[in-house]
C-alpha positions as CSV (number, residue, x, y, z in Angstrom):
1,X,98.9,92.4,99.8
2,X,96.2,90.6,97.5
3,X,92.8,92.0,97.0
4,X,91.0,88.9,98.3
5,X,93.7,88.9,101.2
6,X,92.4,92.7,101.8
7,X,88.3,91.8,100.9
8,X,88.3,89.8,104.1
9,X,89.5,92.5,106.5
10,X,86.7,94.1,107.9
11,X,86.3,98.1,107.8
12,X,88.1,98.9,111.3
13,X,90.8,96.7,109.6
14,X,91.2,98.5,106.8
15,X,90.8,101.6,108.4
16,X,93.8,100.8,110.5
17,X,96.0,99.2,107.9
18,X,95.2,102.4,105.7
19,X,96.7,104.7,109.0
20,X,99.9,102.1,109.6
21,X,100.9,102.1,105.9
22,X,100.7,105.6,105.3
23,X,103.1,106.2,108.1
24,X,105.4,103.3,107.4
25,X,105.2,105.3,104.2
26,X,106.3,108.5,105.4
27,X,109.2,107.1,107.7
28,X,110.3,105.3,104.3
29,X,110.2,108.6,102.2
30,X,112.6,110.2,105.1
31,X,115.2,107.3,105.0
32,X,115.3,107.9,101.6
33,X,115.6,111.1,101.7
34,X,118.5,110.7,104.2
35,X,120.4,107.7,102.7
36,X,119.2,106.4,99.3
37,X,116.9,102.6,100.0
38,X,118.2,99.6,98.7
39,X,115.4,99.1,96.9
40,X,113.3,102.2,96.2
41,X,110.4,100.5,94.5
42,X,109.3,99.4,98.1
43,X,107.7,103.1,98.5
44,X,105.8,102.4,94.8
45,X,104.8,99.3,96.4
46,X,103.6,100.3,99.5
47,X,101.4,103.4,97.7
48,X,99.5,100.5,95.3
49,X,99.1,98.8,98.5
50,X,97.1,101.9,100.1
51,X,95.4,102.6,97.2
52,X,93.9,99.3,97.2
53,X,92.7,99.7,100.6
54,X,91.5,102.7,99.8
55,X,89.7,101.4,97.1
56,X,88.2,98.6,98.8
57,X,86.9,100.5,101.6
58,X,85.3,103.2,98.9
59,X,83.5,100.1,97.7
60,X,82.3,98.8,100.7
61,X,81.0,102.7,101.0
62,X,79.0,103.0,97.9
63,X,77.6,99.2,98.1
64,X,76.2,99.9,101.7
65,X,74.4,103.5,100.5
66,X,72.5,101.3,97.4
């Protein structure tokens, strides 16, 4: 997902997206664990993706408090 895709989620959005991707995460680390993924980048991917959201929603944080 884009950044300005991501910017015009709200917080409860992100909030959401943050807690759906991190356990989309850890039922991809299991199947990998189990059988080897096609494509094991997708996990990589999906981290940056929660980083970003992350990142974005510690933004929002610090802009609001100044």
């Amino acid at each position: 997902m884009k950044t300005s895709e991501i910017r015009e989620l709200t917080n409860t959005e992100i909030a959401e997206r943050i807690e759906a991707e991190n356990a989309r995460l850890d039922q991809m680390k299991m199947q990998h664990s189990i059988s080897p993924l096609d494509n094991p980048n997708q996990i990589t991917n999906l981290r940056r993706d929660i980083a970003r959201f992350k990142t974005i929603l510690r933004e929002r944080e610090l802009t609001q408090q100044n």
